[in-house]
C-alpha positions in Angstrom: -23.3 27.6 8.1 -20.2 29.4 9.6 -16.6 28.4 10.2 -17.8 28.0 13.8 -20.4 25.8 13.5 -18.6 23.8 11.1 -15.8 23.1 14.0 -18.4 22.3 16.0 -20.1 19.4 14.3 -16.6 18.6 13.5 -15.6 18.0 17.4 -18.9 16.3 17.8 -18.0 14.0 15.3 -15.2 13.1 16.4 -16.1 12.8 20.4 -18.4 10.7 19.2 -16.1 8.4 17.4 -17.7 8.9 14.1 -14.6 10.5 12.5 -11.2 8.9 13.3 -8.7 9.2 11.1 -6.4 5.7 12.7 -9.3 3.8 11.9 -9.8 5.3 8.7 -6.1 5.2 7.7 -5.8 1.3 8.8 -9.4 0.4 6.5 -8.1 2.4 3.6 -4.5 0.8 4.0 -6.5 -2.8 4.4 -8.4 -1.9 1.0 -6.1 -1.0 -0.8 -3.7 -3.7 -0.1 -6.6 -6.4 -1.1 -8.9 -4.7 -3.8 -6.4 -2.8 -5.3 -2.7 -4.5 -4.2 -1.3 -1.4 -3.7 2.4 -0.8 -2.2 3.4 0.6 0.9 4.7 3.9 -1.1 1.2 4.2 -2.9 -1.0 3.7 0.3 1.0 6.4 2.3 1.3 9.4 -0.5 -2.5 9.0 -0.8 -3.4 8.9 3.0 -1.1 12.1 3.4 -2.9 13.4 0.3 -6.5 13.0 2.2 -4.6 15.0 5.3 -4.3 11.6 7.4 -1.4 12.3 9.7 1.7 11.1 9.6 1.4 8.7 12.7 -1.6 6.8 11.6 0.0 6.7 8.3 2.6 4.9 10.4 0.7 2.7 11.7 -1.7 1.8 9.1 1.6 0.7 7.3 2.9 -1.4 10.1 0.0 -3.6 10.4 2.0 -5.5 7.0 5.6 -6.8 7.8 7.9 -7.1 4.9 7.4 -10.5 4.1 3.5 -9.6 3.7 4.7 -6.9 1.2 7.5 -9.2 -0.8 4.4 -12.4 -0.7 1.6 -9.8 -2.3 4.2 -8.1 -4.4 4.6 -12.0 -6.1 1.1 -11.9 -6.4 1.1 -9.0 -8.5 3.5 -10.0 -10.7 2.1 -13.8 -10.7 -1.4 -12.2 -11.5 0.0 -10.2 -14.2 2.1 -12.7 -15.9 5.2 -10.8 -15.9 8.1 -13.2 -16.5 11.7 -12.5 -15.1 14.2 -15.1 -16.8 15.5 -12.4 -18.5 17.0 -8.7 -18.0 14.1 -7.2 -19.9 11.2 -9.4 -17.8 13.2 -8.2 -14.8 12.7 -4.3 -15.6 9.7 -4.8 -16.9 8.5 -6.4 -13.2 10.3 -3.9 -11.3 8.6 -1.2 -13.4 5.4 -2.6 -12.7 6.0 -2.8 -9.1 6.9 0.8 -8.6 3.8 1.8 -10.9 1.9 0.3 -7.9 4.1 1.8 -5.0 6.0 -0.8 -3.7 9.7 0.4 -2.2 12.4 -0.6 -4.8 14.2 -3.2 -2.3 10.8 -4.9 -1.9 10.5 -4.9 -6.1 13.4 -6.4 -6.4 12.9 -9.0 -3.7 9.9 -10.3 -5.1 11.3 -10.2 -8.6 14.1 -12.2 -7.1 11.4 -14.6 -5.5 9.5 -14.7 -8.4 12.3 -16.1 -10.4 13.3 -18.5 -8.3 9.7 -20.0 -8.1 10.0 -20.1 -11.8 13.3 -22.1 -11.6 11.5 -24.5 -9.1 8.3 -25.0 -11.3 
């Protein structure tokens, strides 16, 4: 099979709505947020790795607001029983976070949430 015929099975794919990357980008983004609780930062680096481009990377990203983000960011660290009453819990969390991808402003915001849910409980 040839280059040509190759780009033609390609654009028939793709008239056909079989291949399309938005869609792909926006169920990747959705899966990995759920099965995997991936970050913002994570999700986008390995959309742009599988050649999604950069606008349905975009927009696969803006389907979550930041308050989504910060809320499953304190899930992760709830799940993982990180604890952040102290400086070393704190780093630890934050660490953890950006291990998973999540911006460092949305790290520490949920590290700051997490604590004070601590301080309620």
């Amino acid at each position: 099979m040839g280059e040509e015929d190759v780009a033609e099975v390609v654009a028939r794919l793709v008239e056909a709505e079989a291949v399309d990357d938005e869609r792909f980008a926006h169920r990747y983004a959705e899966d990995k947020r759920e099965l995997r609780s991936w970050g913002p930062d994570r999700i986008a680096e390995a959309l742009r790795t599988r050649g999604v481009a950069e606008p349905h990377v975009s927009a696969a990203l803006a389907a979550e607001d930041t308050e989504g983000v910060i809320a499953r960011a304190v899930s992760v660290l709830r799940a993982a029983g990180v604890q952040v009453a102290d400086e070393r819990g704190r780093a630890r969390a934050l660490s953890l976070l950006a291990r998973r991808g999540y911006p460092l402003e949305i790290a520490y915001d949920a590290v700051r949430a997490t604590e004070r849910g601590s301080r309620a409980a």
